[in-house]
N, C-alpha and C positions, 0 to 999 in steps of 0.2 A: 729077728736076727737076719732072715736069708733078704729082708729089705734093706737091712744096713747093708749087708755086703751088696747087694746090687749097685747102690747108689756110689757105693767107694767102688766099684770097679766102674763103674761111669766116670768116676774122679777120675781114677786112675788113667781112664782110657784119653780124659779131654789133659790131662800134664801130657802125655804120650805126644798127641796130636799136634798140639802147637797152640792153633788160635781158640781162645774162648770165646765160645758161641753158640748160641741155644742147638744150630745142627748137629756142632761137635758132640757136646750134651747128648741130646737125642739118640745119634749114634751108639754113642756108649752106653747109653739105656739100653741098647736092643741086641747087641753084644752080648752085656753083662747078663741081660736077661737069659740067650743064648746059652750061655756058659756054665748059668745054676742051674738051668733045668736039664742039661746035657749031663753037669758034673756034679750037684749034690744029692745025695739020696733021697732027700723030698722033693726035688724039683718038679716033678708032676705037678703034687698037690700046690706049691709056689704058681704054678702058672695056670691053672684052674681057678686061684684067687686072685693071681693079677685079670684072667678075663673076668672073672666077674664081677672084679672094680672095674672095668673099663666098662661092660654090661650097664653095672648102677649106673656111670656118671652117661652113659649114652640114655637110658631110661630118664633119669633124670629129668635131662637137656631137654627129651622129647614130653616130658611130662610139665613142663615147666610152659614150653609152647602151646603145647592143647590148654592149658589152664587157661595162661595167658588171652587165648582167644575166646572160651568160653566165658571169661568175667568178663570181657570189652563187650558182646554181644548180651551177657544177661543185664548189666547195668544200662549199657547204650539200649538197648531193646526195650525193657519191662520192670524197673527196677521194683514196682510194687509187686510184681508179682515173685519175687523170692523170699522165699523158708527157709531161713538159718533155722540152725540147729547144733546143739549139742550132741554132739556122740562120744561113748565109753568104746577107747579098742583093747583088747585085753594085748597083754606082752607074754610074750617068753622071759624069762631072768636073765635079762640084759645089764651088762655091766654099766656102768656109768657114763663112759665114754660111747657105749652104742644106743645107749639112753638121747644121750644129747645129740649125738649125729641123727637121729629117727626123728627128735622132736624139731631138730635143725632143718631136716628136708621137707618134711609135712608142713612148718611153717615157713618157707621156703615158695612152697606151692604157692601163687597165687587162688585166692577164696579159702581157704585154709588156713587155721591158728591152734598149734600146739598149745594148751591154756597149763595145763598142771599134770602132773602125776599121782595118783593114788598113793596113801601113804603108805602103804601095802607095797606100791612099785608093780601092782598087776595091770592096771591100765591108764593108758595116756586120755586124758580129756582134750578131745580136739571141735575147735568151732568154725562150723562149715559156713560161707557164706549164702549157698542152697544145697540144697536135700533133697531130692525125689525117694530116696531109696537108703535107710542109713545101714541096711545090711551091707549093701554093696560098697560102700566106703567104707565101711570096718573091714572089708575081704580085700579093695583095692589099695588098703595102708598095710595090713596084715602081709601079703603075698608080696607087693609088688614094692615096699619101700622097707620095710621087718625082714622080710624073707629075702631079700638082695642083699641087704646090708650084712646080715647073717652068714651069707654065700663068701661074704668078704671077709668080714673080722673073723669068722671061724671056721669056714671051710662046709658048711652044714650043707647038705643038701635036704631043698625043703620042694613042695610042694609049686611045679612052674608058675609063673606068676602071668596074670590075666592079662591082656594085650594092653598097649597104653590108649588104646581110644575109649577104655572105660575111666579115663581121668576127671577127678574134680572139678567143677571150678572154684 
């Protein structure tokens, strides 16, 4: 709800303004943002989870680039000497939509493939292009892409999540 109204008072702000254009926009994003967290009774928590959307999609972006360059060098490098691997990461009872977003970023990842779900829905089957360590990838999906996402759709506060130079490739 406090996103719909954000984005209508963004509307609101760019009819106001005159010209439509992504700064107008933008402006009225940071307004509007201004204004619910000043003026509605959960605005706190509203902006606690808009940081830590912006958190993910920064996390992300930076996780996407370490991959990126770890698969150019293990392929260009040594291609015989990579261990895929199959790993089981267990979930929390994640709804549908945060289902698909986790298994959308994980594969997403370069060297990374979300394969399936348990039919249970307790753990994602994910296949790695190498493996040194499958603890450490079940803890660097778990914390750092589970537990961000989580911080977003629900507001959870969970366990900090591991720096991104322990990313996949």
């Amino acid at each position: 709800m406090m996103v719909l109204a954000h984005v209508l008072l963004a509307l609101t702000w760019l009819a106001m303004v005159g010209p439509v254009t992504i700064s107008n926009f933008l402006i009225g994003l940071v307004i509007g943002f201004i204004a619910l967290v000043a003026a509605a009774p959960d605005g706190h928590r509203y902006a606690r989870r808009v940081g830590s959307g912006i958190g993910l999609a920064l996390y992300v972006g930076w996780a996407l680039l370490v991959a990126n360059l770890r698969v150019a060098v293990a392929v260009l490098g040594s291609p015989k000497k990579l261990r895929p691997q199959l790993i089981e990461v267990p979930l929390k009872d994640l709804t549908d939509v945060e289902l698909a977003v986790l298994a959308s970023l994980v594969t997403l990842t370069p060297g990374t493939v979300a394969l399936d779900v348990t039919p249970s829905r307790s753990h994602l089957i994910v296949h790695l292009l190498h493996c040194d360590d499958p603890g450490a990838e079940i803890r660097e999906i778990k914390e750092n892409f589970e537990g961000r996402l989580l911080r977003v759709t629900r507001g959870e506060a969970v366990a900090r999540p591991a720096p991104p130079s322990e990313t996949r490739p």
